[in-house]
Backbone bond lengths (Angstrom), bond angles and torsions (degrees), N, CA, C in turn:
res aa  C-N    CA-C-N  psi(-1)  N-CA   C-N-CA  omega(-1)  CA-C   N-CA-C  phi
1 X - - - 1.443 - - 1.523 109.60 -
2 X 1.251 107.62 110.07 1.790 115.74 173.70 2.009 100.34 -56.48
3 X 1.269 93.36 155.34 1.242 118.37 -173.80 1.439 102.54 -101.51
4 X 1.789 112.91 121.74 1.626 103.92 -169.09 1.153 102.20 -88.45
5 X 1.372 108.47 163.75 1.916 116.83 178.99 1.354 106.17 -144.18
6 X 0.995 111.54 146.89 1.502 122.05 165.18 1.529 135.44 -121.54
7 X 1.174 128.25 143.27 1.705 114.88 -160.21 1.547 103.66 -115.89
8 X 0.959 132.66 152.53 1.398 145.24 -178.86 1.517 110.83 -140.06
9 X 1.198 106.91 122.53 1.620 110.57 159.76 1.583 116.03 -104.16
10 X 1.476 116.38 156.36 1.568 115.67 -170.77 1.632 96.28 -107.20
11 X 1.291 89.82 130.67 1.650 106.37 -173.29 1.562 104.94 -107.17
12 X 1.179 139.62 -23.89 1.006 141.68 -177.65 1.588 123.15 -131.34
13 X 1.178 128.74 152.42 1.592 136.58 -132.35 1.798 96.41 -102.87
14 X 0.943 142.87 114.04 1.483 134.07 168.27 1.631 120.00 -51.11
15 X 0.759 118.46 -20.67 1.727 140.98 162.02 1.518 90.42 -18.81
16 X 1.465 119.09 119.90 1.528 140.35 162.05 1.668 110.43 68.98
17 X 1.300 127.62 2.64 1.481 159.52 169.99 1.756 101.07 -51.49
18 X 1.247 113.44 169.57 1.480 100.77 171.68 1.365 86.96 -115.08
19 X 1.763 87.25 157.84 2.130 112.05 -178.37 0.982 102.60 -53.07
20 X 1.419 143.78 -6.81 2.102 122.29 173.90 1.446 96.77 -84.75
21 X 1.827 127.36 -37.42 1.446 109.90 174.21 1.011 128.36 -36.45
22 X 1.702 102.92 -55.89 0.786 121.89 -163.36 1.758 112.03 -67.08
23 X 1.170 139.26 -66.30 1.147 140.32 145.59 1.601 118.56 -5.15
24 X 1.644 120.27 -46.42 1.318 121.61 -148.30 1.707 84.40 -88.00
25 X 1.671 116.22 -35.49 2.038 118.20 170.11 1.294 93.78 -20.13
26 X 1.806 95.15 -77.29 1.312 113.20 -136.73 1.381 103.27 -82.22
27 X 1.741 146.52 15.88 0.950 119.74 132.42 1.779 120.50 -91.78
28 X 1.207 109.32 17.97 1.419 98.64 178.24 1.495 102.37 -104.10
29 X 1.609 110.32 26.16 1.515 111.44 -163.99 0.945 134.64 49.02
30 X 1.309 142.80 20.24 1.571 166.54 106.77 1.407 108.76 -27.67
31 X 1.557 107.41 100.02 1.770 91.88 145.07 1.650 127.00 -157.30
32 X 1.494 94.65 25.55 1.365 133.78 -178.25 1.595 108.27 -102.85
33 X 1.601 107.86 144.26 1.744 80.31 153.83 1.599 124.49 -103.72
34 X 1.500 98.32 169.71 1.751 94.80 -153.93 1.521 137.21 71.43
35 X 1.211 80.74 13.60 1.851 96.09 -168.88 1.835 104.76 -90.77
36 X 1.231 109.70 130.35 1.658 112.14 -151.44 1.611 88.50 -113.57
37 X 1.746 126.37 136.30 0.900 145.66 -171.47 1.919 118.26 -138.64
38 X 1.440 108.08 111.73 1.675 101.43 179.60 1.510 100.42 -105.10
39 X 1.425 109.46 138.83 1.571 100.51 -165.44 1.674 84.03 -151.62
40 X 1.370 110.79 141.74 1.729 126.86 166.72 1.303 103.63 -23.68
41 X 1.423 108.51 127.42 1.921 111.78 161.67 1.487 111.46 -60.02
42 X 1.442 137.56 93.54 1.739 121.80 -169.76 1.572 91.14 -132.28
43 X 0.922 127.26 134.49 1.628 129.43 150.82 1.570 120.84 -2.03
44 X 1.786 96.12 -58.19 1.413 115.50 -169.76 1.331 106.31 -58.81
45 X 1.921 129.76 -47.46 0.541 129.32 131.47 1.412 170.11 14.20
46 X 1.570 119.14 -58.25 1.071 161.56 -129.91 1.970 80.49 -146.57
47 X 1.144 111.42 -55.14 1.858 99.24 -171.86 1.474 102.47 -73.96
48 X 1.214 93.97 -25.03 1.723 84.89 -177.19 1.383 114.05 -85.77
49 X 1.073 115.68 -19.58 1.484 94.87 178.61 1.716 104.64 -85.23
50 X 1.446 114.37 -16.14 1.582 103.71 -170.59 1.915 92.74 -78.19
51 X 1.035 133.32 -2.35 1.466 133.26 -167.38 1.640 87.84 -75.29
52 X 1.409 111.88 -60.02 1.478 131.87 -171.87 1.453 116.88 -87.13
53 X 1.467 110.31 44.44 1.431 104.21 -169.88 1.435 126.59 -85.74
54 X 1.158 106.29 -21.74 1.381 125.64 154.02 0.997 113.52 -76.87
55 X 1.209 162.23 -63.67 1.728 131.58 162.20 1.760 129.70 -44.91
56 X 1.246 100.06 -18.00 1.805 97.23 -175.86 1.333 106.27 -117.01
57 X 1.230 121.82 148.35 1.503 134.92 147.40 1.510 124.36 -109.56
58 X 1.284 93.77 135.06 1.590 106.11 -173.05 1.583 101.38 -86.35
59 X 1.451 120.61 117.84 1.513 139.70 -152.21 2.079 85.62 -102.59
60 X 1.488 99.39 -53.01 1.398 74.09 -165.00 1.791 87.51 -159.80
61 X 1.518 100.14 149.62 1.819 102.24 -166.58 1.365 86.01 -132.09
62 X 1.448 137.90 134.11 1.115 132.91 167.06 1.926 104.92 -125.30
């Protein structure tokens, strides 16, 4: 069984954001903009990017 992943790029700038956004980027390995990240499909995951949903787009979920 392949291991699913999903990729996210950051579309929007953390600039004036509060410090957990900011934090929640930079553990989704985001902290650039345009900066493209494939990371395990996990829940934990999955909350964090909906925290940051307005800065990231999900490019591709397999």
């Amino acid at each position: 069984m392949a291991d699913k992943t999903i990729t996210v790029q950051q579309i929007g700038s953390p600039i004036r954001r509060e410090a957990s956004q900011r934090q929640t980027l930079i553990g989704l390995r985001l902290n650039k903009l345009h900066r493209v990240s494939t990371l395990e499909d996990t829940p934990s995951v999955r909350g964090m990017i909906a925290k940051v949903a307005h800065l990231v787009r999900v490019v591709d979920g397999q």
